[in-house]
ZAMARDREN-855878 format. One record per atom (N, C-alpha, C): atom name; residue number from 1; x, y, z. Coordinates in nm, 4 decimals. Example, Ala and Ser with C-alpha at 12.3 -4.5 7.8 and 13.67 -1.06 7.14 Angstrom:
BEGIN
r site=N, pos=1, east=1.3190, north=-0.5690, up=0.7800
r site=CA, pos=1, east=1.2300, north=-0.4500, up=0.7800
r site=C, pos=1, east=1.3200, north=-0.3300, up=0.7800
r site=N, pos=2, east=1.2850, north=-0.2250, up=0.7080
r site=CA, pos=2, east=1.3670, north=-0.1060, up=0.7140
r site=C, pos=2, east=1.2900, north=0.0030, up=0.7870
end
This chain:
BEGIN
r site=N, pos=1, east=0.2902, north=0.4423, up=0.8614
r site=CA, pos=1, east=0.2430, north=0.3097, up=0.8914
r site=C, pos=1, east=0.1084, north=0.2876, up=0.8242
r site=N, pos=2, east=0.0790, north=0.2113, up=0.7627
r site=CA, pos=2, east=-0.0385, north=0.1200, up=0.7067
r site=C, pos=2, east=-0.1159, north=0.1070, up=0.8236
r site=N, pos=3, east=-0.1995, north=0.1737, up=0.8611
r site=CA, pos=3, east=-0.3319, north=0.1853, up=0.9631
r site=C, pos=3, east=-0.4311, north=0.1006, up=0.9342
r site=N, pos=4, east=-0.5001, north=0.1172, up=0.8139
r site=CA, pos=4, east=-0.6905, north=0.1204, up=0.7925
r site=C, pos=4, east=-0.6364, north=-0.0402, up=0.6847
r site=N, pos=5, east=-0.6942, north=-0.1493, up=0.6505
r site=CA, pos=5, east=-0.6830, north=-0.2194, up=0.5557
r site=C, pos=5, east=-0.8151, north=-0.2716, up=0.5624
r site=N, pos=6, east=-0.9306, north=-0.2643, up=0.4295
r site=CA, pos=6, east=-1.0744, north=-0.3086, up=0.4670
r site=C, pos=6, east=-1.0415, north=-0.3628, up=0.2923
r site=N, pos=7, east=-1.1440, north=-0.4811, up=0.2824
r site=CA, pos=7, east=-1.1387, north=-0.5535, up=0.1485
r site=C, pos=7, east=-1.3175, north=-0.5516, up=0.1301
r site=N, pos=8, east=-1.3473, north=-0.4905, up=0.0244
r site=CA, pos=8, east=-1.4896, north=-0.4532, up=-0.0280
r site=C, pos=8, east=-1.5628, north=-0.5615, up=-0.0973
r site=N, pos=9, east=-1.6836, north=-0.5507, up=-0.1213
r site=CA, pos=9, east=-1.7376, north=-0.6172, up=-0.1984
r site=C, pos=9, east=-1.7334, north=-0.6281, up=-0.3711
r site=N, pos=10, east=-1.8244, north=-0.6539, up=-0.4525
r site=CA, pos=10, east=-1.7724, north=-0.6379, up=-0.5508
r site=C, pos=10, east=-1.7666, north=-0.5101, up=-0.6312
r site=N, pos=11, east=-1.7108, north=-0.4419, up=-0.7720
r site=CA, pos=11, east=-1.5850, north=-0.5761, up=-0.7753
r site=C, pos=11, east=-1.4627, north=-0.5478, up=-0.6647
r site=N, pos=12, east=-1.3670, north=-0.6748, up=-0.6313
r site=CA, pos=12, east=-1.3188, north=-0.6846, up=-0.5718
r site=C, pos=12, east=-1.2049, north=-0.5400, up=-0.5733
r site=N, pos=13, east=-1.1741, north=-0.5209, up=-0.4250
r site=CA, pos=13, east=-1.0453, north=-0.4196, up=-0.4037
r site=C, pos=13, east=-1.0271, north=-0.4236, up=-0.2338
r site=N, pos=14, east=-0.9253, north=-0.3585, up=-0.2443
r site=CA, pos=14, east=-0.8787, north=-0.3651, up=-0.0987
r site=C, pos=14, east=-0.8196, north=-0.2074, up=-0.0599
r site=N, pos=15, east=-0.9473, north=-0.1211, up=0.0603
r site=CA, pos=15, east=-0.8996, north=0.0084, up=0.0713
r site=C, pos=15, east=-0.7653, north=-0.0074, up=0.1978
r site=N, pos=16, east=-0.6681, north=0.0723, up=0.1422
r site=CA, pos=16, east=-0.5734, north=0.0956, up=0.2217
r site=C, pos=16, east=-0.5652, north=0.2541, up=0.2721
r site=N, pos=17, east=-0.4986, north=0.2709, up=0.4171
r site=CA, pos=17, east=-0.5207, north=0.4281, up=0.4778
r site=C, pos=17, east=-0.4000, north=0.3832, up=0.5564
r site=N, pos=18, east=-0.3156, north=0.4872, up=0.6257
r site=CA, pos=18, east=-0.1894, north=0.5341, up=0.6224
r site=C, pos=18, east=-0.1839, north=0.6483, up=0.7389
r site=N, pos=19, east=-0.1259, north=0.6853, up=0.8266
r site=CA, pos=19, east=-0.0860, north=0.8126, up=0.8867
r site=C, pos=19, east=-0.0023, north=0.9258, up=0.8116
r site=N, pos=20, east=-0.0166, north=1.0214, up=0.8183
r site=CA, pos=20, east=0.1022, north=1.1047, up=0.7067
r site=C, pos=20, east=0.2303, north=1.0967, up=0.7775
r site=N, pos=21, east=0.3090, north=1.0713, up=0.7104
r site=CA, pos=21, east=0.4444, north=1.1278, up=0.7623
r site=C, pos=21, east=0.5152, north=1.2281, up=0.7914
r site=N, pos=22, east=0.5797, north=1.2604, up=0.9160
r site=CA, pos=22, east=0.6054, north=1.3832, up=1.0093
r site=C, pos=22, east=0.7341, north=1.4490, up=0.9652
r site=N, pos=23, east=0.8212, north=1.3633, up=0.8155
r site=CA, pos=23, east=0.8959, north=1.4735, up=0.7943
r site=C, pos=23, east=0.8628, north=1.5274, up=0.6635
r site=N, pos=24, east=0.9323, north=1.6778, up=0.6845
r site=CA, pos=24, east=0.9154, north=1.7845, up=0.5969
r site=C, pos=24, east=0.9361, north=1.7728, up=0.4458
r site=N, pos=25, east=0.8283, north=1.8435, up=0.4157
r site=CA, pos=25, east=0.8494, north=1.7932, up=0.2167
r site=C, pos=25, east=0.7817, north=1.6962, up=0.1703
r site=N, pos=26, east=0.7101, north=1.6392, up=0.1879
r site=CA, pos=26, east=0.6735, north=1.5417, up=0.1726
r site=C, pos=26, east=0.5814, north=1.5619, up=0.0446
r site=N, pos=27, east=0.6305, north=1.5143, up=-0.0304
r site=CA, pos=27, east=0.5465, north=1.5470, up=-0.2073
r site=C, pos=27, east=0.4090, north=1.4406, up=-0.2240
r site=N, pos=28, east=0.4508, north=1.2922, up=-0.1643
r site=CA, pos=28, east=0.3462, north=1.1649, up=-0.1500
r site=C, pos=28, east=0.4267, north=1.0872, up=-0.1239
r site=N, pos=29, east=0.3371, north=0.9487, up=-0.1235
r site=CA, pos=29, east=0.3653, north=0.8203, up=-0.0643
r site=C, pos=29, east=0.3364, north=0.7447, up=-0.2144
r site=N, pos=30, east=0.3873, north=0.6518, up=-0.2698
r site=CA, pos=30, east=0.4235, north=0.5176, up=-0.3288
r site=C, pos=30, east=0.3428, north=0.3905, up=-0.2608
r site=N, pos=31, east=0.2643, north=0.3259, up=-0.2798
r site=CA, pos=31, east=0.2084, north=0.2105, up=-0.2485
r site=C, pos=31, east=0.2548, north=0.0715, up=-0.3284
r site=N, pos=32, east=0.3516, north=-0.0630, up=-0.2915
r site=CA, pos=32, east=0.3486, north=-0.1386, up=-0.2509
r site=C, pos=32, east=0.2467, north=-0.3009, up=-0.2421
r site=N, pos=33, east=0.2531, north=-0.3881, up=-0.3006
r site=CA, pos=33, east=0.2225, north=-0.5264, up=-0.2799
r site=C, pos=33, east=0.3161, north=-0.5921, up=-0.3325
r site=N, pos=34, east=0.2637, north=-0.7042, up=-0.2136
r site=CA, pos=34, east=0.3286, north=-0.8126, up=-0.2583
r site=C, pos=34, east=0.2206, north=-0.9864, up=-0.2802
r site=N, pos=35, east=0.2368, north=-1.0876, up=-0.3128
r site=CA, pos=35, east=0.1898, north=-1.1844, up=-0.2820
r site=C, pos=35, east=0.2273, north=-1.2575, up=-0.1316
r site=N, pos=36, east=0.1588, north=-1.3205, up=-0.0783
r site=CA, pos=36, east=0.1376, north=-1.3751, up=0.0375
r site=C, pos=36, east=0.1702, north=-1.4749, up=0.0668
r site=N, pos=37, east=0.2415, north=-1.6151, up=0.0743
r site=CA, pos=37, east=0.1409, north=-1.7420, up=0.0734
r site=C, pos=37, east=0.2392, north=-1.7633, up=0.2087
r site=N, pos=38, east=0.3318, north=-1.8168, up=0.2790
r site=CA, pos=38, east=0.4005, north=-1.8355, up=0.4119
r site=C, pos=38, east=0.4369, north=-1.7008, up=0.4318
r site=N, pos=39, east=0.4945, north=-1.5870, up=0.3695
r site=CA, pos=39, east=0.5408, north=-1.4978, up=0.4075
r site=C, pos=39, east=0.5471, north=-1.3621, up=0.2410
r site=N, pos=40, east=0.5687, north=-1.2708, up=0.2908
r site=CA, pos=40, east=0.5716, north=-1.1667, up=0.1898
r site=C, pos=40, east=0.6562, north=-1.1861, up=0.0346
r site=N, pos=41, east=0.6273, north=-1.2060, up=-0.0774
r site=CA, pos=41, east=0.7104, north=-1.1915, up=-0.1799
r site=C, pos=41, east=0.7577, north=-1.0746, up=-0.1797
r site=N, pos=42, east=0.7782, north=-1.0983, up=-0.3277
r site=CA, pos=42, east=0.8797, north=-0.9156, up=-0.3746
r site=C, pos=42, east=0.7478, north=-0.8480, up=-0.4046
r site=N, pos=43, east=0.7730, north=-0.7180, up=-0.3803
r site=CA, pos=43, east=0.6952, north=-0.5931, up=-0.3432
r site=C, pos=43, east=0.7223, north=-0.5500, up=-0.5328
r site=N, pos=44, east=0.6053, north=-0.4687, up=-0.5256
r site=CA, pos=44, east=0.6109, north=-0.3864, up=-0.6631
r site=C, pos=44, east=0.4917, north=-0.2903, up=-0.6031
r site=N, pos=45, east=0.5511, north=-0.1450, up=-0.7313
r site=CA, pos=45, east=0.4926, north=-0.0600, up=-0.7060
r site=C, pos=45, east=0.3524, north=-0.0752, up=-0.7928
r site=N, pos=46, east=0.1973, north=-0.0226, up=-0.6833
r site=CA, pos=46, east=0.0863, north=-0.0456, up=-0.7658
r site=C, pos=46, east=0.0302, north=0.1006, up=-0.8149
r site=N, pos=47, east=0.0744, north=0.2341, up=-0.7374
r site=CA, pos=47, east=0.0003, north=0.3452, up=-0.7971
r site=C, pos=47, east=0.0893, north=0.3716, up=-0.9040
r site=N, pos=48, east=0.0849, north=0.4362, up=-1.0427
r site=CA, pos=48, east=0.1117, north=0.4810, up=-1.1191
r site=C, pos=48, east=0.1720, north=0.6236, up=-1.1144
r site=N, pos=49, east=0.1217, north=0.7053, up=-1.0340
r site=CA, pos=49, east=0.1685, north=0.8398, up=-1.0130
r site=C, pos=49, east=0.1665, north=0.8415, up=-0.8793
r site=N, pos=50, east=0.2403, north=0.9283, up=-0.8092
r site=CA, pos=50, east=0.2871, north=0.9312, up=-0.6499
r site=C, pos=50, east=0.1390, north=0.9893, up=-0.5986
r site=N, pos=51, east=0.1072, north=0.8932, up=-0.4918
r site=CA, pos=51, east=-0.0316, north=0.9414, up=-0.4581
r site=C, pos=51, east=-0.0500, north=1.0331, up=-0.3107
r site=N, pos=52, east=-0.1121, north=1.1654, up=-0.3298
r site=CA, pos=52, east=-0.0908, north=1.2626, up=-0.2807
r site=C, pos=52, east=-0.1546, north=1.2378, up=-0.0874
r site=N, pos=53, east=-0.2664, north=1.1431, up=-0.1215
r site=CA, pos=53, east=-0.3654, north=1.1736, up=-0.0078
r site=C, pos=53, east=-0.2814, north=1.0306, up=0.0848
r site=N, pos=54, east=-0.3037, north=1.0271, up=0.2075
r site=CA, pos=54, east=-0.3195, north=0.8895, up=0.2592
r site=C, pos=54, east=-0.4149, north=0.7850, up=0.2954
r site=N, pos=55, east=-0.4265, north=0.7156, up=0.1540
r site=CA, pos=55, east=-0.5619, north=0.6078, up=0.1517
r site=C, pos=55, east=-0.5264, north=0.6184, up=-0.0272
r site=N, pos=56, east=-0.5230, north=0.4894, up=0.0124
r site=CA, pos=56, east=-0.5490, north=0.4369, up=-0.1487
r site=C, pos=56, east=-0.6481, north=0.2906, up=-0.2060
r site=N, pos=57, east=-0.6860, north=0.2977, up=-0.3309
r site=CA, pos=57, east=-0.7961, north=0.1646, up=-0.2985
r site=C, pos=57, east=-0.7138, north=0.0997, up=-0.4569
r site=N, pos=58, east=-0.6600, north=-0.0131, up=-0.3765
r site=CA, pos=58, east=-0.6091, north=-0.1619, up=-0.4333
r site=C, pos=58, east=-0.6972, north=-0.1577, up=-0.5714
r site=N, pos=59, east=-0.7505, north=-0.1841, up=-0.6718
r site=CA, pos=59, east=-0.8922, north=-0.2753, up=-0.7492
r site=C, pos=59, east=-0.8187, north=-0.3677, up=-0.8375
r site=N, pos=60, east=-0.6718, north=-0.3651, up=-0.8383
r site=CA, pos=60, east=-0.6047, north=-0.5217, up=-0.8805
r site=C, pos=60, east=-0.5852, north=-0.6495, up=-0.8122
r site=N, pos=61, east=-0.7121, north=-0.6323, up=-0.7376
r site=CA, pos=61, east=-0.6865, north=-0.7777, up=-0.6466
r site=C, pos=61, east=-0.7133, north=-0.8735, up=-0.7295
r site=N, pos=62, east=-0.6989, north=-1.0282, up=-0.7368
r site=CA, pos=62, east=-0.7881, north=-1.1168, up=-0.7382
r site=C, pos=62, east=-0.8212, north=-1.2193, up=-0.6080
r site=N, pos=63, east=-0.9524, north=-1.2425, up=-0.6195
r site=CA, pos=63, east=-1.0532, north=-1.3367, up=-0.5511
r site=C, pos=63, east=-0.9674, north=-1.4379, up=-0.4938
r site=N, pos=64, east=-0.9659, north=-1.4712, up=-0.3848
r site=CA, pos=64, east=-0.8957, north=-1.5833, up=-0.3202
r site=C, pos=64, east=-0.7512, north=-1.5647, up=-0.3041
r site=N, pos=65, east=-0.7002, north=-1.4324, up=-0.3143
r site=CA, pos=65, east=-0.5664, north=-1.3813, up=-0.2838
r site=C, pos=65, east=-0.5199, north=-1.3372, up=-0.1880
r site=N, pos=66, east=-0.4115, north=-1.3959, up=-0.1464
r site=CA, pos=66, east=-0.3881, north=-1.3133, up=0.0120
r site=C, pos=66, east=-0.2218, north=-1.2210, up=-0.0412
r site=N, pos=67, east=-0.2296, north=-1.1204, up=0.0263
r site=CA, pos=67, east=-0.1241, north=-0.9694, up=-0.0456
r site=C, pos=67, east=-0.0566, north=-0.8964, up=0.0895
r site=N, pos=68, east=0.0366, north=-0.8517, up=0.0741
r site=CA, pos=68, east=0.0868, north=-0.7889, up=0.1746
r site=C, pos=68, east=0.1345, north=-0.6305, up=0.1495
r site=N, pos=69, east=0.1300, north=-0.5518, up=0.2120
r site=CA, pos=69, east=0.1011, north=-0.3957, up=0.1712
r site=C, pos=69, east=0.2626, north=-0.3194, up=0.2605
r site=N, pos=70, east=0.2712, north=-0.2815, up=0.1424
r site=CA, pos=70, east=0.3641, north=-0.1322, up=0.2351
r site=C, pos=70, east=0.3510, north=0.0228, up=0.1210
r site=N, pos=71, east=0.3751, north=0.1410, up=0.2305
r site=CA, pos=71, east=0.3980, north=0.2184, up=0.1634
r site=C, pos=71, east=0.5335, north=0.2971, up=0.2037
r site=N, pos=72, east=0.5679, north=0.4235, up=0.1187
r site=CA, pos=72, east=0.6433, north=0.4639, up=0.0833
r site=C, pos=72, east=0.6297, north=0.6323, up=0.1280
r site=N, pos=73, east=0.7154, north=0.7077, up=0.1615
r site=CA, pos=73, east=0.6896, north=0.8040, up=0.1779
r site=C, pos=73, east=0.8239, north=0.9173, up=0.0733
r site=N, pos=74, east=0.7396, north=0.9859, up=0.0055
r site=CA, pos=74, east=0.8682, north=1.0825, up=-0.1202
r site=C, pos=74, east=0.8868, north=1.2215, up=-0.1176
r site=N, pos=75, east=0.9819, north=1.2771, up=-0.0749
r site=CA, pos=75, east=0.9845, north=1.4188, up=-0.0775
r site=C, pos=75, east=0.9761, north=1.4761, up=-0.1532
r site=N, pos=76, east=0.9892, north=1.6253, up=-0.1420
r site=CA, pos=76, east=1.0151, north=1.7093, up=-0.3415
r site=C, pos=76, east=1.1075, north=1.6642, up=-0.3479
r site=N, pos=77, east=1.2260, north=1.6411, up=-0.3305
r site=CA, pos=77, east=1.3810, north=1.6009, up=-0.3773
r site=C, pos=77, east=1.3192, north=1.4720, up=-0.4446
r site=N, pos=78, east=1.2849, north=1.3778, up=-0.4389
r site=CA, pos=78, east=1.2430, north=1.2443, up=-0.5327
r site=C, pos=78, east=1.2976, north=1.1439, up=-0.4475
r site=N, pos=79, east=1.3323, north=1.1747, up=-0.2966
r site=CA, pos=79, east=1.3819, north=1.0794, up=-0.2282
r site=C, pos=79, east=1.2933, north=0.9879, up=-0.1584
r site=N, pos=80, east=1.3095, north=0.8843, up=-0.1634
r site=CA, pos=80, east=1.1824, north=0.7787, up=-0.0967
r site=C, pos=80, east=1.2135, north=0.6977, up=0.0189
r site=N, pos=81, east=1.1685, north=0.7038, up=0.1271
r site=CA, pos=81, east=1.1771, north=0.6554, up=0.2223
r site=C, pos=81, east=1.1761, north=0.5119, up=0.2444
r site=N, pos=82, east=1.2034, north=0.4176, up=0.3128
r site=CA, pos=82, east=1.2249, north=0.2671, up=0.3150
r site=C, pos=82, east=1.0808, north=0.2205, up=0.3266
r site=N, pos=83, east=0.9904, north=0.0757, up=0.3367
r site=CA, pos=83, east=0.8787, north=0.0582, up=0.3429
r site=C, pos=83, east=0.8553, north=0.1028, up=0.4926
r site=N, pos=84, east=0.6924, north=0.1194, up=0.5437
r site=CA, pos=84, east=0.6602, north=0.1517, up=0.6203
r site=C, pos=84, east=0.6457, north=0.0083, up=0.6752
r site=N, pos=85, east=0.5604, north=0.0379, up=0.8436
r site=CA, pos=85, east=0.5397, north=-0.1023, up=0.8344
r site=C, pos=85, east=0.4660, north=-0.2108, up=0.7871
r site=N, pos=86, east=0.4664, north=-0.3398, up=0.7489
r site=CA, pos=86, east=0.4154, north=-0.3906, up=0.6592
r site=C, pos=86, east=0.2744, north=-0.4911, up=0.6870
r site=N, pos=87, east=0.1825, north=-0.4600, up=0.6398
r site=CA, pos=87, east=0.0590, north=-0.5290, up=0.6834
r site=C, pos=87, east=0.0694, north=-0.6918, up=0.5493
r site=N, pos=88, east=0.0546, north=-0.7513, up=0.6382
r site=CA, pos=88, east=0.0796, north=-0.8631, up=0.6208
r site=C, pos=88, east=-0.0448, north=-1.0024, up=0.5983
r site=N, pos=89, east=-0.0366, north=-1.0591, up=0.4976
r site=CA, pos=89, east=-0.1657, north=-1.1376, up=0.4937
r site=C, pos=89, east=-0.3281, north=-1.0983, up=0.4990
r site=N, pos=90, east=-0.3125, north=-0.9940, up=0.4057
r site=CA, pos=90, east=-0.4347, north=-0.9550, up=0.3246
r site=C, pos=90, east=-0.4870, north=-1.0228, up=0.2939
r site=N, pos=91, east=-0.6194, north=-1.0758, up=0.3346
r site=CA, pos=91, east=-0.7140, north=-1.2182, up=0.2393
r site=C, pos=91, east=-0.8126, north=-1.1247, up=0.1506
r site=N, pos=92, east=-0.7761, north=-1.1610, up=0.0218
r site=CA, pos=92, east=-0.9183, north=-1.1052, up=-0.0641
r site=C, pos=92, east=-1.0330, north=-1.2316, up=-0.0643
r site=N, pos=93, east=-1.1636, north=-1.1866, up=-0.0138
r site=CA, pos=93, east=-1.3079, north=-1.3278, up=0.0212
r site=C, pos=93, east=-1.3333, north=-1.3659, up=-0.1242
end
């Protein structure tokens, strides 16, 4: 689950933090946005390589954007878990 969501000063980003996930194997988590405006668009993946820790920091925001977050959880097998739950209506100030 998407726990921590804090949006920084400049330049703009948005730190995201996470609980680890309780099943076994777990290689990383996949992070997730979407655009905002009544409800969640389509999701795309924003880390580039499967990110090991839980907490990741957004810095593709732009200014006056509202985003919606999920992550992903991947075993060694390369299997990926469905989104977590989804934090919803991210305002970047």
């Amino acid at each position: 689950d998407v726990t921590g969501v804090q949006t920084c000063a400049l330049p703009i980003s948005v730190s995201l933090s996470w609980n680890a996930s309780s099943s076994p194997n777990i290689a990383g988590y996949n992070v997730y946005r979407a655009p905002y405006a009544t409800s969640c668009g389509s999701y795309s993946k924003i880390n580039r390589s499967l990110n090991a820790a839980t907490a990741y920091v957004d810095a593709s925001v732009a200014d006056g954007m509202n985003y919606c977050y999920a992550t992903t959880a991947v075993n060694s097998s390369n299997e990926e878990s469905g989104y977590s739950n989804i934090v919803a209506d991210v305002q970047v100030p």
